[in-house]
C-alpha positions in Angstrom: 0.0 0.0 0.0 1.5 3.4 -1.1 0.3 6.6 1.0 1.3 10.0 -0.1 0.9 12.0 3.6 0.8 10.2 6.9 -0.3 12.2 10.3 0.5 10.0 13.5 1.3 11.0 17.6 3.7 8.3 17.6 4.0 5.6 20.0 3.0 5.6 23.4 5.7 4.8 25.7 4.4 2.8 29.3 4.7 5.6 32.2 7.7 6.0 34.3 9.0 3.5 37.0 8.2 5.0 40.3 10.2 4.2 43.2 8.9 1.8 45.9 11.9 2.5 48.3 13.2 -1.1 48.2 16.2 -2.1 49.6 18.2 -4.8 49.4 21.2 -6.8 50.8 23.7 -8.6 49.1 26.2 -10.8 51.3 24.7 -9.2 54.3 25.7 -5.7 53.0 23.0 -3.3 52.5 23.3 -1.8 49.1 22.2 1.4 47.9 20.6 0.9 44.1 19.7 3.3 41.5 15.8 3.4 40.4 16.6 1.3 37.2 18.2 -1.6 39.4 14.9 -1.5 42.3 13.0 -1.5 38.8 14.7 -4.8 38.3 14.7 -5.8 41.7 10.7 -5.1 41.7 10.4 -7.0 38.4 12.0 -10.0 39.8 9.6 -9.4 42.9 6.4 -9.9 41.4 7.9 -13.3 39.7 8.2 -14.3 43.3 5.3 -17.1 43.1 5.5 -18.4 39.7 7.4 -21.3 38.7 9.7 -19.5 37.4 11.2 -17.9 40.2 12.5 -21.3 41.1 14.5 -21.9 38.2 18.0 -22.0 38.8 18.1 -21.0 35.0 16.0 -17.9 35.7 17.7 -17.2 38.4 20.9 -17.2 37.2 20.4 -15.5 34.3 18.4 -12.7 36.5 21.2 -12.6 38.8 23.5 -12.2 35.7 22.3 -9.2 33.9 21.3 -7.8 37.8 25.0 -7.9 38.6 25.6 -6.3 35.3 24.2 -2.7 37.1 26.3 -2.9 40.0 29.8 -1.8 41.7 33.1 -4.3 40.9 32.9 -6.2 44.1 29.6 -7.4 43.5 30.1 -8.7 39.5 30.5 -12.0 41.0 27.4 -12.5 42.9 24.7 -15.6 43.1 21.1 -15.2 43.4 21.4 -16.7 46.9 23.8 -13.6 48.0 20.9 -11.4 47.4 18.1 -10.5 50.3 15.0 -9.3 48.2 12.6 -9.7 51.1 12.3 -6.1 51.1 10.8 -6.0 47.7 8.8 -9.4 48.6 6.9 -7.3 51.4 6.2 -4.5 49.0 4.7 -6.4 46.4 2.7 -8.9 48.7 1.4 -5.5 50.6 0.4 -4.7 46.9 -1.4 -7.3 46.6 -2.8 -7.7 50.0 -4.2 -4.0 49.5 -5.7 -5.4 45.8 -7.3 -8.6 47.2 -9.1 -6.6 50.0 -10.8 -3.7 47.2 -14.2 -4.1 47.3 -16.4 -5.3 44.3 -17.3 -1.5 44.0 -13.6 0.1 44.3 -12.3 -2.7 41.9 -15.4 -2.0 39.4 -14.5 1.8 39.6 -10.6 1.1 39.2 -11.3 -0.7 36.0 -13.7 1.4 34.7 -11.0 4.4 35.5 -8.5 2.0 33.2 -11.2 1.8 31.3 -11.5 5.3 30.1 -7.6 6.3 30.1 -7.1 3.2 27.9 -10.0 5.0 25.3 -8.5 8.1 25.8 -4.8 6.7 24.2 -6.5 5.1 21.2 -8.1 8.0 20.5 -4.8 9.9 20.3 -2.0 7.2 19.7 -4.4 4.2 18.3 -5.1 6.4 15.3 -3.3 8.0 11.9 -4.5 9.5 9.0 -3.3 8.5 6.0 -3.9 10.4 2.9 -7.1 11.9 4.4 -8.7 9.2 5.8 -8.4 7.8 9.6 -7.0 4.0 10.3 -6.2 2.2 13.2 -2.8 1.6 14.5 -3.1 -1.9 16.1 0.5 -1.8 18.4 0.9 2.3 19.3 2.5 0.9 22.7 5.8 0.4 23.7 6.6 -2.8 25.3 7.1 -1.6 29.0 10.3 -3.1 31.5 10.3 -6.5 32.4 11.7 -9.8 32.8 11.3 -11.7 29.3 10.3 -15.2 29.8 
């Protein structure tokens, strides 16, 4: 398909990471980390119950590309040196907090998703291509996360 003139907002990239104040440990030490490494350090949190989380695979590779981000002495790390049950208390708090919404503040929260999600089509789910309007099927970024 050939098109002349093309108008389009671009993709839509996933908001910012915001920090939860996690800290961790590794060997005992505390360490202080940058918001990209608690980014990676909540990621790897909210893996904490699936399967995957208990693959010495995963985890290695995890541990890996987490040492990766962090000061010399630590480049030679395992996951067991690291202490994440500061991030596991955040993100089971997060999901305590979830799991006790009631029907009615979960309805309202979805319906609030709802409308924002309408709101982004309308500006990034749409071009117009020699005059005439078309979809855009994939205006989103993929946002951070562990690939699995």
């Amino acid at each position: 398909m050939k098109w002349k003139t093309l108008q389009h907002n671009g993709i839509l990239f996933p908001p910012a990471y915001e920090a939860h104040g996690i800290k961790i440990k590794i060997k005992g030490e505390n360490v202080d980390i940058d918001l990209n490494q608690e980014e990676m350090i909540y990621q790897w949190a909210k893996k904490k119950d699936t399967p995957y989380a208990q693959d010495k695979v995963f985890q290695k590779n995890f541990t890996s590309d987490f040492a990766k981000t962090l000061p010399a002495k630590f480049k030679n790390i395992s996951y067991e040196d690291i202490d994440f049950s500061h991030a596991y208390k955040i993100v089971d708090k997060e999901k305590d907090i979830r799991e006790m919404m009631t029907k009615e503040e979960k309805k309202a929260l979805a319906l609030k998703r709802k409308q924002l999600r309408e709101k982004l089509v309308q500006k990034y789910g749409k071009a117009i291509m020699d005059g005439k309007e078309v979809d855009v099927a994939n205006y989103m970024a993929e946002p951070p996360g562990i690939f699995i």
